[in-house]
C-alpha positions in Angstrom: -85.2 -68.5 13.3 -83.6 -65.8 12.5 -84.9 -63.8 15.9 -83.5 -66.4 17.6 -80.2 -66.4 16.3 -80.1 -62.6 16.7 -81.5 -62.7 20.7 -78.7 -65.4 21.1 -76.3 -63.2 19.6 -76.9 -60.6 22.0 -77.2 -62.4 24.9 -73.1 -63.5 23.6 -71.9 -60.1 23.4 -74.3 -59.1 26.4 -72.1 -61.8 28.5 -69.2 -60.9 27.2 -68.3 -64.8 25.8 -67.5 -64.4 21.6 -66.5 -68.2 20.5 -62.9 -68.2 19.2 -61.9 -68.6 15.8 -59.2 -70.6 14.4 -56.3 -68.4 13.4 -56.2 -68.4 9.1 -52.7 -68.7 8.0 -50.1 -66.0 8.4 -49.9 -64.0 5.3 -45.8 -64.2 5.8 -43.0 -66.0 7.6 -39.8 -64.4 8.5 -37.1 -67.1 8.5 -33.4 -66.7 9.6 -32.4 -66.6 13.1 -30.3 -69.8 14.1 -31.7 -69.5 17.8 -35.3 -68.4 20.0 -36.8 -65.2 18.5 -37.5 -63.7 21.4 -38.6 -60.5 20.6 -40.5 -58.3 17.7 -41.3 -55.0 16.8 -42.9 -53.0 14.1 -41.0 -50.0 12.2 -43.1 -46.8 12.9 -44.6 -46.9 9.8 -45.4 -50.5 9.9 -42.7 -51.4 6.4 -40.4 -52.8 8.3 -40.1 -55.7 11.4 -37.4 -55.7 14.0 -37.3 -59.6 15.5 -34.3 -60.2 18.3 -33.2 -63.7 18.8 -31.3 -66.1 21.5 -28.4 -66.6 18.5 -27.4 -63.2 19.8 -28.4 -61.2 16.6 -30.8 -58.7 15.8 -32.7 -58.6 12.4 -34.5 -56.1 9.9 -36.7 -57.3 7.7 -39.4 -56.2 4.7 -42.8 -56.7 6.0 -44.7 -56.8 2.2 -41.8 -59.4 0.4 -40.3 -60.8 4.1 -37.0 -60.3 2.7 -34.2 -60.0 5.6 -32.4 -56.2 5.1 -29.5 -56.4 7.6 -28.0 -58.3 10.2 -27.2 -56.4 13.2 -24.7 -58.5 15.0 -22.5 -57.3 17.9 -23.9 -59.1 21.5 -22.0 -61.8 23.0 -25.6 -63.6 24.5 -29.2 -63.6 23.8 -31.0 -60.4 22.2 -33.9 -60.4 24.5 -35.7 -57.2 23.7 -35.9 -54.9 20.5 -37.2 -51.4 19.7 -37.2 -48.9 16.9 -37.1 -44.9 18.1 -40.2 -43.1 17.2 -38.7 -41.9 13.9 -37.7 -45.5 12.8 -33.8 -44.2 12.0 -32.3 -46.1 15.2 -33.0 -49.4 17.2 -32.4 -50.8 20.6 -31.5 -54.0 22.0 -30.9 -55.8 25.6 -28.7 -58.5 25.5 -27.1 -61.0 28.8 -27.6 -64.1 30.0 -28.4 -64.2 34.1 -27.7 -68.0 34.4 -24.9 -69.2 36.6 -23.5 -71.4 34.1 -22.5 -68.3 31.9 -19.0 -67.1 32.6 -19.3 -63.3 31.0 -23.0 -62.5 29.8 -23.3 -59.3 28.1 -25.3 -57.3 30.3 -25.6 -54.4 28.0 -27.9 -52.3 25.5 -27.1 -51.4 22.3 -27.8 -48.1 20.4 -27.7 -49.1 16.4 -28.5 -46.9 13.0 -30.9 -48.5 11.0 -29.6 -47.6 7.7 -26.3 -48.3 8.2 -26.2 -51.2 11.0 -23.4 -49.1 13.2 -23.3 -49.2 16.7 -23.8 -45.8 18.1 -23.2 -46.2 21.4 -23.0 -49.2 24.2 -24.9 -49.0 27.7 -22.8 -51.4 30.6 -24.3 -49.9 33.6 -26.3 -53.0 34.4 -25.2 -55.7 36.5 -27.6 -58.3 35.1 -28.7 -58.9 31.5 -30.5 -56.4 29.7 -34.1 -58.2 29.3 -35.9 -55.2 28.0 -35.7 -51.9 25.8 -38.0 -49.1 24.9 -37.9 -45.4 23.8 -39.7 -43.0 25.3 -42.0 -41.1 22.8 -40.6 -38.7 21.9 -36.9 -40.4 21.7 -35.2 -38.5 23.9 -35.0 -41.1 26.3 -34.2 -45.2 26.9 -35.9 -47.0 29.3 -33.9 -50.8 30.5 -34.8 -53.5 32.7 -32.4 -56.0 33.7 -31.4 -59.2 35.6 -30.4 -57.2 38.4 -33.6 -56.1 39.6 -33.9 -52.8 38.5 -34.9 -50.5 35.5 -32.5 -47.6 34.5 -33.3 -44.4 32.6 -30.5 -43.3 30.0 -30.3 -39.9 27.9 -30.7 -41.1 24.3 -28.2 -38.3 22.7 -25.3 -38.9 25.5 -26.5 -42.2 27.1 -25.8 -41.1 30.3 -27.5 -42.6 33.5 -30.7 -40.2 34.5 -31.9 -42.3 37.1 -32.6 -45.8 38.4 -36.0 -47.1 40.1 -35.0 -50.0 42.6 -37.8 -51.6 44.6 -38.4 -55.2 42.9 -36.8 -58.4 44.3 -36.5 -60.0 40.7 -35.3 -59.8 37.6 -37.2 -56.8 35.9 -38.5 -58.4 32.7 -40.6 -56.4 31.2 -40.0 -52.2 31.0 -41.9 -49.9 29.2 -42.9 -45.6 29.3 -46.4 -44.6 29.5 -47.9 -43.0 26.6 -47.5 -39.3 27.4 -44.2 -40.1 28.9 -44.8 -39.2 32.6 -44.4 -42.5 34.5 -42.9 -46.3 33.2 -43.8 -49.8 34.2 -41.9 -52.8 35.2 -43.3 -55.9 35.4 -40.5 -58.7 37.8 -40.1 -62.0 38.3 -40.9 -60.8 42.3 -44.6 -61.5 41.0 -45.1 -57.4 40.8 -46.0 -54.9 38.3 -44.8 -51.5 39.5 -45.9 -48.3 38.6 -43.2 -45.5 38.7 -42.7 -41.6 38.1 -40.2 -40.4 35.7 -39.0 -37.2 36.6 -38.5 -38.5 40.6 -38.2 -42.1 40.2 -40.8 -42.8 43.2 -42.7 -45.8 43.1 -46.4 -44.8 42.8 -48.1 -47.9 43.1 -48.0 -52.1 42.9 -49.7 -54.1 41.2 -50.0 -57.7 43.5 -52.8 -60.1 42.8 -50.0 -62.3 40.2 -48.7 -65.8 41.9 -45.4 -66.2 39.8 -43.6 -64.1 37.5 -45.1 -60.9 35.6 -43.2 -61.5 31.9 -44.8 -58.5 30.3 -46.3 -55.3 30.7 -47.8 -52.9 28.4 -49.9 -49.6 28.9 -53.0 -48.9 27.1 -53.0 -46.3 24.6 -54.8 -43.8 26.7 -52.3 -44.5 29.4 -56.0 -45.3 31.9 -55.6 -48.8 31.7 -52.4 -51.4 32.9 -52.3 -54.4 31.5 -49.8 -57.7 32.8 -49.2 -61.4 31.7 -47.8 -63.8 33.9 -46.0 -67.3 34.4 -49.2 -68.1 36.2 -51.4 -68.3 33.0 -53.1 -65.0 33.2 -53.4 -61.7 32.1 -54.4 -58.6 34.7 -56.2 -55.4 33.0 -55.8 -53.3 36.3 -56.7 -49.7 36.4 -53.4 -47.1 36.4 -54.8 -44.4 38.8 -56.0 -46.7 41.5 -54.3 -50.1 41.4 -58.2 -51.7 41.0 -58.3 -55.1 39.1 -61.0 -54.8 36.2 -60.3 -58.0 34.4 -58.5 -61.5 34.2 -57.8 -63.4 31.4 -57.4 -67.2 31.1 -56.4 -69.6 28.5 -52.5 -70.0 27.9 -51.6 -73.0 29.6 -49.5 -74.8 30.9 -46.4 -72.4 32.1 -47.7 -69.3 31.2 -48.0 -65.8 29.3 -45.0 -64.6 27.9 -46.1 -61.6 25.6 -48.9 -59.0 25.7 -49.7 -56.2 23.1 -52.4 -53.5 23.4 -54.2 -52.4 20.3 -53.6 -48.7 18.9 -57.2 -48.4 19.1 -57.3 -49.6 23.1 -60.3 -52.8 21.9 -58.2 -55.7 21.1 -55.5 -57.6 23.5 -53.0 -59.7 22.1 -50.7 -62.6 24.2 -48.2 -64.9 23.6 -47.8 -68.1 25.8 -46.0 -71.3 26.6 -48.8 -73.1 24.4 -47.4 -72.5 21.6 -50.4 -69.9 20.5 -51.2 -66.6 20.6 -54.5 -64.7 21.8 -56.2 -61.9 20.5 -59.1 -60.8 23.1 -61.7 -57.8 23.5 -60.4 -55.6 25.8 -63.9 -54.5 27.2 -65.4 -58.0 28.2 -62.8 -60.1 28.3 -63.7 -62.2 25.2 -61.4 -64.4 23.1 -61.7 -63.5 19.7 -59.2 -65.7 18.2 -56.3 -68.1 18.5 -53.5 -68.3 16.6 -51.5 -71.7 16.5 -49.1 -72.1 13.8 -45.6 -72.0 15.8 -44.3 -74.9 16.6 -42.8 -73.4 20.1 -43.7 -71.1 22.9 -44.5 -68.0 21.7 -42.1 -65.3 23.4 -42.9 -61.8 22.2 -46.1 -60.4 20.0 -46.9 -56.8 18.7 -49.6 -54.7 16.8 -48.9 -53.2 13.9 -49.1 -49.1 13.9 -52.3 -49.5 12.0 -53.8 -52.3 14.2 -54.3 -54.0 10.9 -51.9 -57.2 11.3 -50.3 -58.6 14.4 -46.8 -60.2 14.9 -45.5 -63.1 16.6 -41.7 -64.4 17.7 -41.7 -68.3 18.6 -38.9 -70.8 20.0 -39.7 -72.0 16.7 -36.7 -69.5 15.5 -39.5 -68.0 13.0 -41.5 -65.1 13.4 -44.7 -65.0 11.8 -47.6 -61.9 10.6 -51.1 -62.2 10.3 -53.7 -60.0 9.4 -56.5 -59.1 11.9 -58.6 -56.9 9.4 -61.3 -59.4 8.7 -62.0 -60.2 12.3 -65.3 -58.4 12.4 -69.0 -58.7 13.4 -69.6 -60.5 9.4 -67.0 -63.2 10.9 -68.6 -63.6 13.3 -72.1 -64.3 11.9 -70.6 -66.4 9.7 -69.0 -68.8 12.6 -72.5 -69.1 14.1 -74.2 -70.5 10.9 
């Protein structure tokens, strides 16, 4: 019996199918906002959450009690995006509302100190909402992507314009620098991913085989590997120095991925959907590990934390959650096939 069960489990892993758990209960709830969160981030050293939410506000909270530290209040619409500088002292946020039935969205990004909740400085160069943020590594730089179909490069110091990449025919949704800094991806509601070069702004490459909008992009932490979720249910693992498709992932439906996280160690995959659950998946077969299904409403934005120990989720549900991921291992996994 107990060949058998070991021959079966390594025809599993062979194939690349791992049955999915059920997600436990998230160790701690971060209530607050008063509208969608739609977007969360780790503190650098994984003490402190960033979530950003529709009611326009950004918030700072404790990770170990859940306790909210400061409000950071200042956009007219929706916070959309959120990100802490690589020495966790400043945050970022994209706010603005592209709908027509808005008369004066807020199109802007938002420099703030973390200690103090000032506003250091104001970005208005876009034409469309702000509807994502990031730092570059080593902080010198801000990377935007906005309603109006482009992504913009700032100087963090000055926040002057550095350049702008223009090519997509959608809103840019999703923005974000590779890890050593050299190139950035956009993911568009064009049904592209593009891949970019920082210090020209050429386009290097496009990513195409998506039928509706590409919500998020992320790199993975090697910088080898592109990954994209879409409105069309999937997620893309594509290869960054030739274009190549390795991988597609299925299960959020209906209406869609909205989030997607690599692990710091490159294995695990996490997504956010429409369904009202998030994902995590093995990177190198394509596996669902384990669903996550305590929101109540889409879930809009996920993240690792630093440590890869516990993941994050923001829901329409106005809550974000954490869980820990630590005991997702092979002795869970022999204990689900009992």
């Amino acid at each position: 019996m107990r060949q058998c069960l070991f021959l079966f489990t390594v025809l599993i892993l062979a194939v690349g199918v791992v049955p999915a758990l059920a997600g436990d209960e998230p160790i701690q709830t971060f209530a607050g906002h008063t509208g969608y969160v739609e977007a969360v981030s780790f503190s650098p050293d994984g003490t402190k959450i960033l979530t950003g939410s529709a009611d326009g506000t950004a918030k700072l909270w404790d990770v170990e009690t859940g306790v909210e530290i400061r409000t950071f209040s200042g956009h007219t619409e929706r916070v959309w995006s959120v990100a802490f500088s690589p020495d966790g002292t400043k945050i970022l946020t994209g706010s603005g509302d592209d709908s027509v039935i808005v008369p004066a969205p807020d199109k802007t990004a938002r420099l703030w100190d973390v200690e103090t909740g000032a506003v250091i400085w104001t970005i208005t160069g876009h034409t469309g909402g702000v509807r994502s943020v990031a730092f570059s590594s080593d902080g010198t730089m801000v990377l935007t992507g906005s309603g109006d179909n482009t992504a913009k490069l700032w100087d963090t110091e000055t926040a002057a314009e550095i350049r702008t990449f223009s090519g997509h025919t959608g809103w840019v949704d999703s923005a974000v620098f590779s890890p050593d800094g050299t190139k950035i991806l956009t993911g568009s509601n064009d049904n592209t991913a593009k891949l970019w070069d920082v210090e020209t702004g050429a386009e290097i490459r496009t990513f195409a085989r998506h039928t509706k909008a590409v919500l998020s992009v992320a790199f993975s932490p090697d910088g080898t590997k592109v990954l994209t979720g879409s409105f069309d249910n999937t997620i893309k693992l594509w290869e960054t120095e030739t274009g190549a498709l390795d991988r597609t992932f299925w299960g959020h439906t209906p209406d869609g991925t909205w989030s997607v996280a690599y692990s710091p160690d490159g294995t695990k995959i996490l997504s956010g959907g429409w369904d009202r659950k998030a994902r995590l998946w093995y990177a190198g077969t394509g596996a669902l590990l384990r669903t996550f299904s305590e929101h109540d409403f889409a879930v809009w934005a996920v993240a690792f934390s630093p440590d890869g120990t516990k993941i994050l989720t923001g829901s329409g549900d106005r809550k974000a959650r954490l869980w820990d991921i630590q005991d997702i291992s092979s002795a869970g996994f022999w204990k689900m096939l009992r």
